[in-house]
C-alpha positions in Angstrom: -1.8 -93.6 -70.4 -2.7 -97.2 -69.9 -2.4 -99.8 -72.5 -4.6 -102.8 -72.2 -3.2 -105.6 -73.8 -4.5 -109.2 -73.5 -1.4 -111.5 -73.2 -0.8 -114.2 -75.5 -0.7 -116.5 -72.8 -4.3 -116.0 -72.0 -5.3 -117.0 -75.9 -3.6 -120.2 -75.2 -5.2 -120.7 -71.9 -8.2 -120.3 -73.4 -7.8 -122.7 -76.3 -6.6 -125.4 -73.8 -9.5 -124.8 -71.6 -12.2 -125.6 -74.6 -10.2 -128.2 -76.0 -10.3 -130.2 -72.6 -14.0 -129.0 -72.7 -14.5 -130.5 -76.0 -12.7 -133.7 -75.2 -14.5 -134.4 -71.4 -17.1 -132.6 -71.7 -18.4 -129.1 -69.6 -19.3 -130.7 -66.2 -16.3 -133.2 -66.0 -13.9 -130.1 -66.7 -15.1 -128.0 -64.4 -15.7 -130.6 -62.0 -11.6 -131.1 -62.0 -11.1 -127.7 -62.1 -12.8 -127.4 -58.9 -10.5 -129.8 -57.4 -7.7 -128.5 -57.8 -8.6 -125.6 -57.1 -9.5 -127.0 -53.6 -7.2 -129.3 -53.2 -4.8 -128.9 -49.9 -1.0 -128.9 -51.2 1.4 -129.0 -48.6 4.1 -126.8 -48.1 7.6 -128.2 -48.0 8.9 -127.1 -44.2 11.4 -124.4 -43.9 14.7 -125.8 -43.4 17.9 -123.4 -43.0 20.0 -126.6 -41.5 21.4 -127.5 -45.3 22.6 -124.3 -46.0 26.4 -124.7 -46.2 28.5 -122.3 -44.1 29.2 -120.1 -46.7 25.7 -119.5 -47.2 24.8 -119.3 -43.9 27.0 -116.3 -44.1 26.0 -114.4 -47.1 22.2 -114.3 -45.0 23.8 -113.2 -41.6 23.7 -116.6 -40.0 25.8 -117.8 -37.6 28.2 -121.1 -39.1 27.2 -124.7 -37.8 29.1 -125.8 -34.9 31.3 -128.7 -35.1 29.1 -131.7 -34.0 30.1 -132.3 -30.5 29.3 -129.2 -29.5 26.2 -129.7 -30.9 25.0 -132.6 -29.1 27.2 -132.8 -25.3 25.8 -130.5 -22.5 27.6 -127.7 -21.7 30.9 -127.8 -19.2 30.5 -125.9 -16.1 
């Protein structure tokens, strides 16, 4: 069987809700609402280059090379 429980968390949503409702009024709340909803929030990039060695190890990645052989062109 499935039980079908309203969280608690949703009673207190809903109290904050109308109390912002109550306090701005409808139109200004679900004006902001609608803002943020919409509102472009950038994603901080990807970056595996501060991972320190040991870490680089425990998700199968190679260590970081010493910096100069980083940076010079390879001998031939």
């Amino acid at each position: 069987m499935t039980r079908y429980d309203t969280p608690t968390g949703i009673a207190d949503l809903n109290a904050s809700v109308a109390s912002l409702m109550q306090q701005f009024g409808r139109w200004t709340a679900l004006r902001e609402v609608i803002r943020q909803f919409f509102r472009h929030r950038s994603k901080p990039p990807d970056s595996i280059g501060i991972l320190s060695d040991h870490h680089r190890k425990d998700v199968g990645l190679p260590p970081i090379p010493p910096a100069a052989e980083r940076w010079m062109p390879p001998r031939f």
